[in-house]
C-alpha positions as CSV (number, residue, x, y, z in Angstrom):
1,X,66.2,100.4,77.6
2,X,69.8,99.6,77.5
3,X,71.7,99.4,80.9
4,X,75.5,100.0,81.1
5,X,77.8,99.5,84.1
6,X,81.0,101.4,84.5
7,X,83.7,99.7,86.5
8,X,87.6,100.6,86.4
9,X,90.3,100.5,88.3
10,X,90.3,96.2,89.5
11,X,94.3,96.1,89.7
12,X,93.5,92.2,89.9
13,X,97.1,90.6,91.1
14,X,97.2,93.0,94.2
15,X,96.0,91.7,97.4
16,X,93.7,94.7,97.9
17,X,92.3,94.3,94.3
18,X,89.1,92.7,92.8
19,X,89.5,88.9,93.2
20,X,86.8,86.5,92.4
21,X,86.7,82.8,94.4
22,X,89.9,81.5,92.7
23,X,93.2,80.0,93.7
24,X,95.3,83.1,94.3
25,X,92.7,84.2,97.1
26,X,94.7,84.7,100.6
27,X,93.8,82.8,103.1
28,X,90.1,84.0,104.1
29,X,91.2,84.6,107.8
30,X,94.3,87.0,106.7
31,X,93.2,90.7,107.1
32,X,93.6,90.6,102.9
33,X,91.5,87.7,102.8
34,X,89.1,89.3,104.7
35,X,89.0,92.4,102.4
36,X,89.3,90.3,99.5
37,X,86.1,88.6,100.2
38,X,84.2,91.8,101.1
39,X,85.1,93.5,98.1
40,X,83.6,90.6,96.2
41,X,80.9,90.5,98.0
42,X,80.2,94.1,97.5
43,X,81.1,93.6,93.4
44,X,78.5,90.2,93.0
45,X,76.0,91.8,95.1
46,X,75.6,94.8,92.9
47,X,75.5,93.1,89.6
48,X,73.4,90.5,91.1
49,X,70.9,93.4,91.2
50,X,71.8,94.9,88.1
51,X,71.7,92.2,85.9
52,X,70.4,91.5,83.1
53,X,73.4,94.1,82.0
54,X,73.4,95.3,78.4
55,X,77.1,96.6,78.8
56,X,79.9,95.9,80.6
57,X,82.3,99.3,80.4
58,X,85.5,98.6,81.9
59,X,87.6,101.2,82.4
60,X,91.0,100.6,82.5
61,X,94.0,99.1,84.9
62,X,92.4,95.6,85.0
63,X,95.6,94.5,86.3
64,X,97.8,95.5,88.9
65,X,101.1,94.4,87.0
66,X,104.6,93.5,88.2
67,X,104.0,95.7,91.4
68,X,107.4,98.2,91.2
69,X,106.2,100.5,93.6
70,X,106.3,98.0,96.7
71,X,108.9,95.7,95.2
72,X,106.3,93.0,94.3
73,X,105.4,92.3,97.8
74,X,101.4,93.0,97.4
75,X,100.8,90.8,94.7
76,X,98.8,87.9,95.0
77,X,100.6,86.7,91.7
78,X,103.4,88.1,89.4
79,X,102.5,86.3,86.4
80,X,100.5,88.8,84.6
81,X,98.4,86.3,82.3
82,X,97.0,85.3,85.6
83,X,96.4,88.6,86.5
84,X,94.5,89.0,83.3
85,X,92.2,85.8,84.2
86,X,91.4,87.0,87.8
87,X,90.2,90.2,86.0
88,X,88.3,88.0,83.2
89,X,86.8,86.1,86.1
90,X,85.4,89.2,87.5
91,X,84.3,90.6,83.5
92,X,82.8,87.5,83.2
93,X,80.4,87.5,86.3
94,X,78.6,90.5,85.1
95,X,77.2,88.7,82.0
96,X,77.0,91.6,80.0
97,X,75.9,91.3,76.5
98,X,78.4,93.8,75.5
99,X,82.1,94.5,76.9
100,X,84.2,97.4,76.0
101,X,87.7,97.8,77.7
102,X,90.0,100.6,78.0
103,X,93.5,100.6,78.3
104,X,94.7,101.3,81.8
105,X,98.1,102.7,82.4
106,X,102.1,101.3,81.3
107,X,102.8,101.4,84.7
108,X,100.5,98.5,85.5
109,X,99.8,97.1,81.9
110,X,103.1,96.5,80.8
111,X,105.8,99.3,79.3
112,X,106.6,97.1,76.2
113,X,103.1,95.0,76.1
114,X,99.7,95.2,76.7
115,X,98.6,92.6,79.0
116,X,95.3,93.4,79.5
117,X,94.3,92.3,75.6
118,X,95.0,89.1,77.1
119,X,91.9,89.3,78.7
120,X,89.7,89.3,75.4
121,X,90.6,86.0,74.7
122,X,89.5,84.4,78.1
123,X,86.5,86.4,77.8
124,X,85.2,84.3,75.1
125,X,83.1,86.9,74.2
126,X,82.0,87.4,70.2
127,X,81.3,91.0,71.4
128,X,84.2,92.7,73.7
129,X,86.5,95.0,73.0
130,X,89.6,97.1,74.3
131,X,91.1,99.9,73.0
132,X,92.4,103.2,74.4
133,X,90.0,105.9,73.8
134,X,86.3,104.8,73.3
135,X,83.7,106.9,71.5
136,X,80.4,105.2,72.0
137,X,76.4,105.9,70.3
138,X,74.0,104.6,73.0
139,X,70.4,105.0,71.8
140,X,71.7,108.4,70.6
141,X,73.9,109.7,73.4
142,X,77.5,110.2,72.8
143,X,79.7,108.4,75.2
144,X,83.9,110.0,75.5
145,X,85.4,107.0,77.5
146,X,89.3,107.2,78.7
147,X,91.5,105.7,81.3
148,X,93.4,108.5,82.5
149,X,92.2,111.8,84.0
150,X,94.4,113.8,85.8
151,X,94.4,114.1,89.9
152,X,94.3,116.8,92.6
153,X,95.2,117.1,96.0
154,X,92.5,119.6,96.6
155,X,88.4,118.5,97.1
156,X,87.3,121.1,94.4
157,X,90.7,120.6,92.0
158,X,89.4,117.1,91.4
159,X,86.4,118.8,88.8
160,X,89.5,121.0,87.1
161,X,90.8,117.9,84.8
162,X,87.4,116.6,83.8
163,X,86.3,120.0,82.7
164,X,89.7,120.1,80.8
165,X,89.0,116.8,78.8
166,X,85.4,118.1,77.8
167,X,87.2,121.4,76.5
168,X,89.6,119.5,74.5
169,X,86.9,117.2,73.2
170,X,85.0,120.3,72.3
171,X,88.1,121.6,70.3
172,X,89.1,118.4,68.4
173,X,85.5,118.2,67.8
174,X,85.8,121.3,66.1
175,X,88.3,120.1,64.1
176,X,85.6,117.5,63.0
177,X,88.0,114.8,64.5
178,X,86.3,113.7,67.2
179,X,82.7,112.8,67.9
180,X,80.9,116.0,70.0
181,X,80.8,114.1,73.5
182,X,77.8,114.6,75.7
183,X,78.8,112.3,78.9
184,X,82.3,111.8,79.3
185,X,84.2,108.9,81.8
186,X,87.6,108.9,83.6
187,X,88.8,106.4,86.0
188,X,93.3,106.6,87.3
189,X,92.6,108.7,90.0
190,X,90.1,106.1,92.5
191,X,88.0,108.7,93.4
192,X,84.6,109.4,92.4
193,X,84.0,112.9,91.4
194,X,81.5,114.9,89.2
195,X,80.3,118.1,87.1
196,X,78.3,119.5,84.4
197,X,76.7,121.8,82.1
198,X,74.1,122.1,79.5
199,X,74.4,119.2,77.5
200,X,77.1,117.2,78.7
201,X,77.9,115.6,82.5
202,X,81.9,114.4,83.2
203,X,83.0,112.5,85.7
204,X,85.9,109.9,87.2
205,X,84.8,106.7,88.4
206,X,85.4,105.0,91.7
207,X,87.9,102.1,91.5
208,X,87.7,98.7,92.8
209,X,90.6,98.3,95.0
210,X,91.9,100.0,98.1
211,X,94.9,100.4,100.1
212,X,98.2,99.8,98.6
213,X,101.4,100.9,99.8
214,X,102.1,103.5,97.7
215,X,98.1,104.9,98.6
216,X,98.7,104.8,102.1
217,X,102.2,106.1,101.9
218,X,102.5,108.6,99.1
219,X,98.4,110.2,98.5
220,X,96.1,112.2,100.1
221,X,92.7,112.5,99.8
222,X,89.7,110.5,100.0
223,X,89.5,107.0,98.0
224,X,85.7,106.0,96.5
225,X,85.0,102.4,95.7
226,X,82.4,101.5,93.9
227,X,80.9,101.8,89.9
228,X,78.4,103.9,88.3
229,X,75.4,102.8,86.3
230,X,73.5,104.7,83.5
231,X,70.0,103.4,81.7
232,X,69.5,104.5,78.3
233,X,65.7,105.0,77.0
234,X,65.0,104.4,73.2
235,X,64.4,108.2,73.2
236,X,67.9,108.8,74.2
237,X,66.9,109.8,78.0
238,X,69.1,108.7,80.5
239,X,69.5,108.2,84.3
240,X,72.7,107.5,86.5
241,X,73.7,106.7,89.8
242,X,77.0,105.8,91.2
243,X,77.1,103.0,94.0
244,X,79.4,103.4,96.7
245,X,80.9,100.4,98.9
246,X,80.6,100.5,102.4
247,X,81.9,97.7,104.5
248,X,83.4,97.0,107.8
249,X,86.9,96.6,106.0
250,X,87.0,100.1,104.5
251,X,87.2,101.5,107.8
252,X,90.0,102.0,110.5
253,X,90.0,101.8,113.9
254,X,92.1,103.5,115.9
255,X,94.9,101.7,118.1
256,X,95.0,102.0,121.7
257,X,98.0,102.7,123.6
């Protein structure tokens, strides 16, 4: 059996990202410190159950970058090398034999670099990867892996975009220049959503941060945290699951008046 984890969307740097126990932590009674922890509780918890884990897949935005959408006031840093080891301290907790990574998006990556291949090196992994469009062979299963999915604002819209990128895979496949996917992964849009037919299963994962600025201000729509998990038999059979974070911090209360 082969087990692979999916995990995307960490925007480490942000005060609502994934943060392991580090120096950039807020302080643990600030109400980011507080979610900070809980998050990486949630995260440690779940690989602690997982493990051993054959393959780390990490889809995209690692980072949350230089923050332009709040003027830099969320970040727990602005240098984005450390960004990149906050997110290699989380890579490197699952322990994963293998690492794949996916390019996230310009807007948080960098417009003229790509700070998330820093994180390869601080890996110090002789198997990990990134790269921005992943076609994987897992005991036979064909694996279409991508950052960026498009969103909707609409509970049954959010299946529209994944359907679209097994359509196109099915047409450059046609072309014979692109590997027939069977199970195809999104991440972007922080929300966990799924569909399938005969043959092939899509879906866009649940992120690993919560609440920003521009979230709260600008979006609708329900926000998943979490990853997903798939085992692989020798025969190629497969099972999934997606696990979802639930903690006291996720929630609001509302305030008296």
């Amino acid at each position: 059996m082969k087990r692979m984890v999916v995990v995307s969307d960490f925007h480490a740097g942000h005060e609502f990202g994934l943060c392991p126990p580090c120096s950039h932590r807020r302080a643990a009674s600030s109400k980011t410190g507080e979610f900070e922890d809980a998050l990486w509780q949630f995260y440690a918890k779940a690989l602690d159950q997982l493990k051993p884990i054959d393959i780390l897949l990490v889809n995209g935005d690692c980072i949350e970058g230089k923050g332009e959408s709040s003027g830099g006031v969320e970040l727990l840093t602005t240098d984005r090398h450390d960004q990149a080891e906050i997110a290699a301290g989380a890579i490197r907790y699952a322990e994963a034999d293998t690492v794949r990574i996916m390019y996230g998006t310009r807007r948080h990556v960098g417009k003229e670099e790509d700070f998330e291949s820093c994180i390869i090196d601080k890996l110090k992994s002789k198997n990990a990867k990134i790269q921005g469009h992943g076609f994987f062979d897992v005991n036979g299963r064909k694996i279409d892996v991508k950052h960026k999915v498009g969103g909707s604002t609409i509970p049954h819209g959010r299946l529209t975009p994944l359907a679209k990128a097994v359509l196109w895979n099915k047409q450059w496949a046609s072309e014979g220049r692109q590997p027939k996917g069977e199970i195809f992964i999104r991440s972007h849009v922080h929300y966990f959503a799924q569909c399938g037919g005969f043959g092939w299963i899509a879906m866009s994962t649940p992120a690993l941060t919560y609440n920003s600025h521009f979230g709260v201000r600008e979006c609708e729509g329900l926000v998943d945290v979490g990853m997903v998990v798939f085992d692989f038999n020798d025969k190629g059979d497969y099972t999934w699951w997606p696990i979802a974070a639930d903690f006291a911090e996720l929630k609001v209360n509302p305030e008296s008046l």
